[in-house]
VOVEXDREN-85666 format. One line per field, with one value per residue (C-alpha): x, y, z. Coordinates in Angstrom, 3 decimals, padded with zeros to 6 digits, m for minus. Layout:
N
X: [X; ...] .
Y: [Y; ...] .
Z: [Z; ...] .
This chain:
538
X: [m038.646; m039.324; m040.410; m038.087; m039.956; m039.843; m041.462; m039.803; m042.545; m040.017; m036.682; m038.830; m039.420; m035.608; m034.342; m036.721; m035.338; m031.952; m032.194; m034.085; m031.041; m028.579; m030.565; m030.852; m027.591; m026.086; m028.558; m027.604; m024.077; m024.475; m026.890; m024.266; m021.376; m023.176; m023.971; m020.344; m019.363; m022.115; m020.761; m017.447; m017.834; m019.987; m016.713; m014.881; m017.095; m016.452; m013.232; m012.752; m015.315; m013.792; m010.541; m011.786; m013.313; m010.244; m008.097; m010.605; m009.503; m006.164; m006.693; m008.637; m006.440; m003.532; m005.843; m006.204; m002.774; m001.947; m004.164; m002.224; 000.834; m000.788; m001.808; 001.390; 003.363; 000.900; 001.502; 005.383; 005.239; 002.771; 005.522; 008.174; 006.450; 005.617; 009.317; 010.728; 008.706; 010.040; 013.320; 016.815; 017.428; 014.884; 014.037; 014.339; 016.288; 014.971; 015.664; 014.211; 010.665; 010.770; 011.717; 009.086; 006.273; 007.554; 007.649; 004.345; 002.874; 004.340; 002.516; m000.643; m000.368; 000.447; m002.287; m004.669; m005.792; m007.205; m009.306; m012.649; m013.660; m011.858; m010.624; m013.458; m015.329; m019.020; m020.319; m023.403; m024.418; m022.859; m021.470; m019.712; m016.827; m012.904; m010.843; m007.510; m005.685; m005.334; m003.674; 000.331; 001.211; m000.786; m000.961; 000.751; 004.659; 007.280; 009.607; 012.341; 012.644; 010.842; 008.564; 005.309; 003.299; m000.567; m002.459; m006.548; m008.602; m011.520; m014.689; m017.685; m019.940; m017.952; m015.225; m012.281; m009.168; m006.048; m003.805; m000.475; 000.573; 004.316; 003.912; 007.279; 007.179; 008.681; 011.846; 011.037; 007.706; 008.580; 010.838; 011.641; 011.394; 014.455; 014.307; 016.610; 016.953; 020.102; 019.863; 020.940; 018.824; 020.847; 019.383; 017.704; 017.536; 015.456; 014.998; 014.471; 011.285; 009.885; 010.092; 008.378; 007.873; 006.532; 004.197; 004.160; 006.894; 005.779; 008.969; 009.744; 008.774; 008.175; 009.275; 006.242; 007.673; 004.896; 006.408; 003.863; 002.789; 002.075; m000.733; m002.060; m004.745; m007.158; m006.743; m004.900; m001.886; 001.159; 003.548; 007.368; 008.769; 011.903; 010.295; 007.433; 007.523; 005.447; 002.958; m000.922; m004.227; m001.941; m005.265; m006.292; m002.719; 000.268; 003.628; 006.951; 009.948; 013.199; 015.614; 018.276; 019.260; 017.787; 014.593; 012.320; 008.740; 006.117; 002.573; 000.780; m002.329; m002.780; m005.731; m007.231; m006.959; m006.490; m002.950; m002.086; m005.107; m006.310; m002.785; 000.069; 003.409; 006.932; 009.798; 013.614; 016.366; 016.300; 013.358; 011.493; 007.514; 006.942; 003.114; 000.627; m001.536; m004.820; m004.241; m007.123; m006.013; m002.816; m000.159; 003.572; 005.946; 009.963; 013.335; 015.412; 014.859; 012.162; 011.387; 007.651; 007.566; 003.889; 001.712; m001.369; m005.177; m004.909; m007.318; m006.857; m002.992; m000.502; 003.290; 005.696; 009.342; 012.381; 014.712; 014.613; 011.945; 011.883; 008.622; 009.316; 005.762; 002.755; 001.618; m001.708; m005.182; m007.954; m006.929; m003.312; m000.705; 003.032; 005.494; 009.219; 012.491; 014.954; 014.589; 011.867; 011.603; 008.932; 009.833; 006.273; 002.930; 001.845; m002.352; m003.030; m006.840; m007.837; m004.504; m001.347; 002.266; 005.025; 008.696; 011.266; 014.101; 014.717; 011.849; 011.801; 008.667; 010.306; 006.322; 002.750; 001.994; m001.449; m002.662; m006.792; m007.663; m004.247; m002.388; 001.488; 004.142; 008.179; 010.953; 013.857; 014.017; 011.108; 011.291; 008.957; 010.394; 006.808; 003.088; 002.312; m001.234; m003.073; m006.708; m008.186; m004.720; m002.919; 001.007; 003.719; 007.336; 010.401; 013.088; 013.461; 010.858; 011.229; 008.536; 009.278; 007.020; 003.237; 001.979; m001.697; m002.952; m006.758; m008.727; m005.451; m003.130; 000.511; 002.929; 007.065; 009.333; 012.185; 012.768; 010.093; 011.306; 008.699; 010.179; 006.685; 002.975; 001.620; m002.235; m003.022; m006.953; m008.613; m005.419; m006.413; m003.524; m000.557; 002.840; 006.388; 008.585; 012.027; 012.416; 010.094; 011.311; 008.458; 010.255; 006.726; 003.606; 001.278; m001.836; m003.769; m007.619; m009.391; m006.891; m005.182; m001.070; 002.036; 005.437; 007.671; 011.132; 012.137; 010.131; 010.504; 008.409; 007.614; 003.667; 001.696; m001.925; m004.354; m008.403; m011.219; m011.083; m007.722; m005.297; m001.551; 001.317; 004.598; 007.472; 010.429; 011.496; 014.653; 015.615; 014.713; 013.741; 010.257; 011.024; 007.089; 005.560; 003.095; 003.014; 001.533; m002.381; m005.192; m008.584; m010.625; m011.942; m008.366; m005.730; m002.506; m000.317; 003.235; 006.267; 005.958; 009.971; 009.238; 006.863; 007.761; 009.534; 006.364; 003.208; 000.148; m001.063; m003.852; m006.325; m006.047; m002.329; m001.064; m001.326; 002.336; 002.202; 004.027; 005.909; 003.600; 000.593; 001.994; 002.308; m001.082; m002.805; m000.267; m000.094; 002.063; 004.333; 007.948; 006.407; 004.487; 003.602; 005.436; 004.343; 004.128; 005.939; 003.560; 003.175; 005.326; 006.108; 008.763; 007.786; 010.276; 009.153; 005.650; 003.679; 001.834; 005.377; 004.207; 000.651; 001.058; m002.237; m002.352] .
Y: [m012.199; m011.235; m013.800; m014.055; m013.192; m015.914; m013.967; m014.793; m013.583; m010.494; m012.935; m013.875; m010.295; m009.332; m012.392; m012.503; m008.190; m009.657; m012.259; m010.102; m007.344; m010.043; m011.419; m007.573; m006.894; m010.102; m008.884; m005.787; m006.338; m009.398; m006.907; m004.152; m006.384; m007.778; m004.407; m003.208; m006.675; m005.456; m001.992; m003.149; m005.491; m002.884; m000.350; m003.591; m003.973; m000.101; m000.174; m002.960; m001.424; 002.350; 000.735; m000.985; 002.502; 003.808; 001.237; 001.412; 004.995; 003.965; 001.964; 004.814; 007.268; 004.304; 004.316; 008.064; 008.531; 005.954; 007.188; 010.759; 008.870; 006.984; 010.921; 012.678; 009.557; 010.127; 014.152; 013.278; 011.453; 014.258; 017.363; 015.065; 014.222; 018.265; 019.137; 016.566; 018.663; 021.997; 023.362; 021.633; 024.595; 025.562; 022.006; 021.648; 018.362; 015.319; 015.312; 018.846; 017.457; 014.386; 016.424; 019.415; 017.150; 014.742; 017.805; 018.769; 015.270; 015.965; 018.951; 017.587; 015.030; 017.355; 019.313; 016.280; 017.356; 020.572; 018.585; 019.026; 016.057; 013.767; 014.865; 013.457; 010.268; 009.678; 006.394; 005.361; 008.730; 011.830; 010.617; 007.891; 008.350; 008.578; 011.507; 012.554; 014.275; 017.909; 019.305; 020.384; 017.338; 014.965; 016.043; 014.077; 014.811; 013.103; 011.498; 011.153; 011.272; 008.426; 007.689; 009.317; 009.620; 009.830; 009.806; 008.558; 008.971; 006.805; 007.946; 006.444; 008.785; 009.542; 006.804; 007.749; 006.011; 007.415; 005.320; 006.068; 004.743; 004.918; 004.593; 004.170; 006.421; 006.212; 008.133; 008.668; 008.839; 006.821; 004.469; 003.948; 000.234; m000.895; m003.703; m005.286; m002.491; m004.224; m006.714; m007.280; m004.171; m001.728; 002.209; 004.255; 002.513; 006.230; 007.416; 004.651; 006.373; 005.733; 001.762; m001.171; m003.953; m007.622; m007.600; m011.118; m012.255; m016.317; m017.250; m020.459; m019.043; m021.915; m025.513; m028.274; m030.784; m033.720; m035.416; m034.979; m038.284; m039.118; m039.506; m036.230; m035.914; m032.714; m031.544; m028.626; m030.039; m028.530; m030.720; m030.715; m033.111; m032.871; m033.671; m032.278; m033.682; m037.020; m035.761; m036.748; m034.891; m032.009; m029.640; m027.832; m028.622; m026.365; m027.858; m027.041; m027.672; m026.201; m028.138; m025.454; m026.985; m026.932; m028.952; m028.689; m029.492; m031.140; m031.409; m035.017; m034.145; m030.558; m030.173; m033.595; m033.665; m030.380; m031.011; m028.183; m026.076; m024.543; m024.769; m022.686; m023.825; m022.895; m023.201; m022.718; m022.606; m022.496; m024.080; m024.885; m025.744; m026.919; m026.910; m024.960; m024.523; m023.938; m024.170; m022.120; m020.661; m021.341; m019.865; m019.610; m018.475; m018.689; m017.550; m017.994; m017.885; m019.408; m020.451; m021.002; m022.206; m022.401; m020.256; m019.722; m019.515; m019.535; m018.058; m016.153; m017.068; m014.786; m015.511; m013.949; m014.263; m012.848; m013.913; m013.059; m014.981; m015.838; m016.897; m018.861; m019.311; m017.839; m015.953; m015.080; m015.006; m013.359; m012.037; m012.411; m011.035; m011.195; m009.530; m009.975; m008.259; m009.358; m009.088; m010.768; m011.541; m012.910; m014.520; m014.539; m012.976; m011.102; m011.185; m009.499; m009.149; m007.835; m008.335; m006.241; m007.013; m005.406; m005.610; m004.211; m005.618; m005.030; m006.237; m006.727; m008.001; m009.780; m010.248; m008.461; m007.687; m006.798; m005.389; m005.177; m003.564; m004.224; m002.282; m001.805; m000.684; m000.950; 000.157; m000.106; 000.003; m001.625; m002.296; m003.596; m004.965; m005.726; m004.109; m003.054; m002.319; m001.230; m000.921; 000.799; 000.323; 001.989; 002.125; 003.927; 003.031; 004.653; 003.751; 004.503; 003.034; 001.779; 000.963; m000.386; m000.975; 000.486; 001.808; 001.956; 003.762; 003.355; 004.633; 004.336; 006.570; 006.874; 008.033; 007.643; 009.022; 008.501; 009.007; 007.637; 006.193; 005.840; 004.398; 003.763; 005.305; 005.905; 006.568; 008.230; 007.577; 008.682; 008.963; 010.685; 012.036; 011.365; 012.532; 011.740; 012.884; 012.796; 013.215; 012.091; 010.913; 009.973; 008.864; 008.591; 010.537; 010.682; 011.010; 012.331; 011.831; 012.738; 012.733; 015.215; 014.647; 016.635; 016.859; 017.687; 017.560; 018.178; 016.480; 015.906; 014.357; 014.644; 014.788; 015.484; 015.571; 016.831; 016.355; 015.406; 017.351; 017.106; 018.846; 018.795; 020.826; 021.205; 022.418; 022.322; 021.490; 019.280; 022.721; 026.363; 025.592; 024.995; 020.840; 020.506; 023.932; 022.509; 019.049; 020.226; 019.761; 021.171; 020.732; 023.204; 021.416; 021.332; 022.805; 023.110; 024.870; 025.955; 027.850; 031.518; 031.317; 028.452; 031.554; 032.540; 028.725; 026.743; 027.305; 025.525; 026.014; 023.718; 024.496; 026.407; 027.564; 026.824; 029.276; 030.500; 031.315; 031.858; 029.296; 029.833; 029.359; 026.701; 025.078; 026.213; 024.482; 021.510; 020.512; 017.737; 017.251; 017.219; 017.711; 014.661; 013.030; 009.394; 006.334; 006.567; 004.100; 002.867; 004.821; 002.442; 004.188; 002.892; 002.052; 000.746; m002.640; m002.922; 000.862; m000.086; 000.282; 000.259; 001.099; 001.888; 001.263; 004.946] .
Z: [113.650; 110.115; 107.630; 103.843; 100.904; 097.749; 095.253; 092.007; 089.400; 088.302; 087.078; 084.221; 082.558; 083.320; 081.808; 078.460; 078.099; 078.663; 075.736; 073.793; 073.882; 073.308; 069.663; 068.667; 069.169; 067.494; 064.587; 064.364; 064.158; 061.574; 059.646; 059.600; 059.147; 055.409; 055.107; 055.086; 052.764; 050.387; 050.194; 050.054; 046.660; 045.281; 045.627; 044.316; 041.854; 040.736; 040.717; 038.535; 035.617; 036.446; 035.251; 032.430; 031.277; 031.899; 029.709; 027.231; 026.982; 026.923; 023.906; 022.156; 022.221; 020.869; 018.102; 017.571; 017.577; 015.187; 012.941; 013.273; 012.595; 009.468; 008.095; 008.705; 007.311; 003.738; 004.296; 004.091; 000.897; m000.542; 000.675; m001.136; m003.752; m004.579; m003.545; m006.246; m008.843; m007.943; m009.782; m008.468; m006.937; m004.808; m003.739; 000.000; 001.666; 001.890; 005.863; 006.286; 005.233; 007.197; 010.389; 009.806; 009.392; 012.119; 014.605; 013.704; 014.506; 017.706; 018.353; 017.525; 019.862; 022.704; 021.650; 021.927; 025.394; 023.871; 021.203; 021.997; 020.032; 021.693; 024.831; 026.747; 025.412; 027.141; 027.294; 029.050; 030.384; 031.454; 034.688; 032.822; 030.312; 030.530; 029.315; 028.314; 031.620; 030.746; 033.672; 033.689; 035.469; 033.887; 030.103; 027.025; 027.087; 025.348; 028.210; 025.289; 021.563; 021.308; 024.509; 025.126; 028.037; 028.164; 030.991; 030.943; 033.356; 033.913; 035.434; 037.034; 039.309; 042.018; 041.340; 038.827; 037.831; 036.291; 034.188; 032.640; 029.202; 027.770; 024.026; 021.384; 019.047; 015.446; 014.461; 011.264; 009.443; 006.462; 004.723; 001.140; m000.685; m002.273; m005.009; m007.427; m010.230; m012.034; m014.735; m018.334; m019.284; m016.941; m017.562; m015.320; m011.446; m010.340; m006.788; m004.293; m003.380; m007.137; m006.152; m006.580; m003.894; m004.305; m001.681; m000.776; 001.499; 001.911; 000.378; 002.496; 006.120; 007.143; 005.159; 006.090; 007.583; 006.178; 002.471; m000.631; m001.536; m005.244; m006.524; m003.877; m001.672; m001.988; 001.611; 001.409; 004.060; 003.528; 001.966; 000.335; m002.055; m003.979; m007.483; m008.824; m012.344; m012.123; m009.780; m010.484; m008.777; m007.718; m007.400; m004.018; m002.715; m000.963; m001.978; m001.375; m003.567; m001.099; m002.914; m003.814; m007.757; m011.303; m012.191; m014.938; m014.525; m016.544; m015.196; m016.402; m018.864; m017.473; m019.771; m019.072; m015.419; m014.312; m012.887; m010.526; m010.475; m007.089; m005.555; m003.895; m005.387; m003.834; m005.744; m004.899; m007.128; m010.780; m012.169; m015.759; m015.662; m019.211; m019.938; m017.585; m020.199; m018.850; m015.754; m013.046; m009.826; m009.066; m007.407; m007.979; m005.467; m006.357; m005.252; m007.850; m012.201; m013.486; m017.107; m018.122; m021.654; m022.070; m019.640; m021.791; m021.891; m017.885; m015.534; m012.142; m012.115; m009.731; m009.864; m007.410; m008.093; m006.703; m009.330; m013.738; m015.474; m018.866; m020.759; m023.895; m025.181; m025.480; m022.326; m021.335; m019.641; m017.307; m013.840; m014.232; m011.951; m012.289; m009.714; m010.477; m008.979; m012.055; m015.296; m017.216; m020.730; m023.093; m026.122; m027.299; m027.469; m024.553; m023.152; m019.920; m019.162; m015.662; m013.922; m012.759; m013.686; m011.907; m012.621; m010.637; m013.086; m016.933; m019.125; m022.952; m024.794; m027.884; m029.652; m029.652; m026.124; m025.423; m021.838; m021.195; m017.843; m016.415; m013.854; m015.542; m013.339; m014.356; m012.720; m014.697; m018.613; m020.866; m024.446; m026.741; m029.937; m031.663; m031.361; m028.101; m027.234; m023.476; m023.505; m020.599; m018.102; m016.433; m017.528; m015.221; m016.233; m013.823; m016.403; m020.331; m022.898; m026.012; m028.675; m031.561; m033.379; m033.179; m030.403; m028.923; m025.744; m025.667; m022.601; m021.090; m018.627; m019.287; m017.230; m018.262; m016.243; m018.422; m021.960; m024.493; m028.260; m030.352; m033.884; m035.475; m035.571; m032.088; m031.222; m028.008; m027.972; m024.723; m022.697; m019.611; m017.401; m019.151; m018.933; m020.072; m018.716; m020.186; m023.471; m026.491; m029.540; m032.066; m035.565; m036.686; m036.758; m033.508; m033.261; m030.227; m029.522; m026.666; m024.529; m022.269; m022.062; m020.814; m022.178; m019.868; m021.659; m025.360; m027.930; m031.367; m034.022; m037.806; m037.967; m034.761; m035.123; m032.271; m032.474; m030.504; m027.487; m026.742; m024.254; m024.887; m022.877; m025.026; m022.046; m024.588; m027.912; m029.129; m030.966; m031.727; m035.386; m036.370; m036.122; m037.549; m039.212; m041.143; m039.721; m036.496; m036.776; m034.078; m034.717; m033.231; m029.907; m028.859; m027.094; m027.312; m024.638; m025.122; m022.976; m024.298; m025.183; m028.054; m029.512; m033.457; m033.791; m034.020; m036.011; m037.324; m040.869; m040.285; m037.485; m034.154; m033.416; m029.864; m026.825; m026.275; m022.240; m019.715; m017.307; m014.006; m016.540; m017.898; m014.380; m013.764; m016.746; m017.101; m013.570; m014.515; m017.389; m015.743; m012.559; m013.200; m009.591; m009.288; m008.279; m003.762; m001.912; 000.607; 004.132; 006.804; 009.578; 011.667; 015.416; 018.070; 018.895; 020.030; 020.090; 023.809; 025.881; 029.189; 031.328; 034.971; 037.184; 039.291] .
């Protein structure tokens, strides 16, 4: 009988290759397995910068065409601006330019794909950047009259990502500002495109709902109170006044105390302030008539009202600005230094008005009953002007679109780029210095003297008869242009005579005259809504 063998020495090794196998494998497959989770966030981790590239392109080209928008909306205004300068009968439709140059924005921004420029925006290297989808499925189209489609593509190495924006697009490049051109002083209400526009628009947004207390607190809190006349340490303050009736105001020891300085005030209904006398930056904001009757030796004072405004005293001081849409008149002395005052309304200066470095815009009818003087300013009136009394325009552009009454002496010294427009009546003799101005209607005057390196365009005369002869003086570093039809009706017996050419020179030299350019309405173009309509993640 055989004997059993229990030899066991060869389990060990089979068992220790068996374990072994098992840990490698388990290793393995745990090694792979955060290999895989690795690769997977770092795909993760791409696709979430890929489509941040790509809405970054998104926004960029919002931002390029916006800024086409902005250009065609100024190219508008220029085209309109030219047409309203060309003959009544040749002049083109105020439509027809709107549409042309909104059509050609339109093909520019199809076109965008072909910009070099733009079309594709690197970033951190070459392989990073996004671009603006060029292909015939994928380039800007208009999905309607007024929805565009872009699409961006976003690109990271080997990882891209595609989004499509929907943008509204406007329906017209511009609009006109219309103001309050009626009043007491009725004449000339112009184009609407020749308006004016108070540019702020805080007229009672928002009534606080806190009550002022009196004496007031510097802390700049929005308050309202329904009398202003007793109030003490009203400095560095916002008040509101909403009550809708008549009140007349009378700030305690202005001077002493500085009463209302470094405030906003906000006024409704008809209202009086009786003394602001020296008062320092402050602000007045009101929707109906007000009545200052002694606004004087002030400093950096704006006031913004909707309705007329009538000054009864002395008015004046440094960095001064005055917007009004009715009708304003001063019953005293005028002095603007540094400062802008625009009236949409009527405006009659009853004493000496005196503008220093001011910007002077009008839209209706002006007239001033005294001495007017504007020292390095700039004056553009839309209605008629009347000037009583002497005149002065030093270092100073004027431009009148209407028709200009002189009924005393008038200086033009330095008066760059000047034109009236309508017709000039001067009942007294003018004198021109250094100055370079363009009639652009008939003129007539008794004694017209021109020195000093002067130009002067004459377009038409109030007759065929030689109005001046004698009385029209040009020194010789002057010039004096003329239509070639006024030729044999006016001559100079003293100095140069004037260069008789003809109409397309005229044009040529006198740019302006009655084609003078008018004042531009600000660029607003008109976008449905919000401009970002939709984005779609491809």
């Amino acid at each position: 009988m055989m004997k059993k063998l229990h030899n066991e020495k060869g389990y060990t090794l089979i068992l220790t290759l068996v374990i072994i196998t098992i840990i490698v494998i388990f290793f393995s497959s745990f090694t792979l397995s955060a290999m895989n989770q690795q690769k997977q966030v770092e795909k993760t981790d791409e696709t979430y910068e890929v489509t941040a590239i790509a809405e970054m392109g998104v926004e960029y080209y919002q931002a390029a065409i916006i800024n086409l928008i902005a250009k065609y909306s100024q190219d508008t205004i220029n085209a309109i601006t030219a047409n309203n300068g060309l003959p009544q009968n040749i002049q083109r439709s105020l439509d027809t330019i709107k549409q042309e140059y909104l059509a050609a924005l339109k093909t520019e921004i199809l076109n965008l794909s072909n910009n070099t420029a733009i079309k594709k925006i690197t970033l951190d290297d070459e392989s990073t950047y996004f671009l603006l989808a060029d292909s015939n499925e994928f380039k800007p189209k208009f999905i309607s009259n007024i929805l565009l489609e872009i699409n961006v593509v976003g690109k990271i190495k080997n990882k891209e990502k595609r989004l499509t924006a929907y943008f509204n697009f406007p329906t017209d490049l511009i609009t006109f500002p219309t103001g309050n051109t009626g009043g007491a002083g009725g004449g000339n209400t112009g184009n609407p495109q020749n308006s004016f526009e108070i540019p702020r628009h805080l007229f009672f947004e928002t009534i606080p709902t806190q009550v002022c207390k009196n004496p007031m607190s510097s802390n700049n809190v929005p308050c309202k109170t329904n009398d202003l006349s007793t109030f003490l340490n009203l400095s560095n303050n916002i008040v509101y006044y909403p009550e809708n009736s008549s009140k007349s105001f009378n700030p305690l020891n202005l001077t002493i105390n500085k009463n209302f300085n470094n405030s906003f005030i906000f006024t409704n209904g008809t209202n009086s302030f009786n003394d602001l006398k020296g008062a320092k930056n402050l602000t007045i904001e009101s929707t109906g008539s007000t009545t200052f009757k002694l606004l004087d030796s002030t400093e950096n004072i704006s006031l913004f009202m909707k309705g007329n405004g009538n000054f009864n005293n002395n008015l004046g001081g440094k960095n001064f600005t005055l917007y009004g849409a009715g009708d304003q008149v001063f019953e005293s002395t005028v002095n603007f230094e540094s400062g802008k005052f625009s009236v949409i309304g009527y405006t009659l200066f009853k004493k000496n008005a005196d503008f220093i470095n001011t910007i002077f815009e009008i839209e209706n009818n002006v007239d001033f009953k005294d001495v007017s003087n504007f020292t390095g300013s700039k004056i553009d009136i839309l209605g008629n002007a009347l000037f009583n009394y002497n005149a002065k325009f030093n270092t100073t552009s004027v431009n009148i679109f209407g028709n200009a009454t002189f009924n005393n002496p008038v200086e033009f010294n330095g008066a760059k780029n000047s034109n009236i427009s309508g017709t000039s009546l001067f009942k007294n003799n003018l004198n021109i210095s250094n100055s370079t101005i363009n009639f652009g209607n008939n003129v007539t005057g008794p004694s017209i003297t021109i020195g000093n390196k002067s130009t002067v365009c004459f377009r038409k005369l109030a007759t065929q008869n030689p109005i001046w002869g004698t009385f029209l003086n040009i020194d010789s570093t002057s010039n004096v242009y003329m239509d070639e039809s006024l030729k044999g009706t006016i001559y100079s017996t003293n100095g140069k005579q004037p260069n008789f050419v003809s109409k397309n020179e005229l044009d040529i030299l006198c740019p302006s005259g009655n084609q003078a350019p008018k004042p531009e309405p600000e660029p607003k173009p008109i976008i449905e809504n919000d401009f970002i309509n939709n984005v779609i993640y491809n």
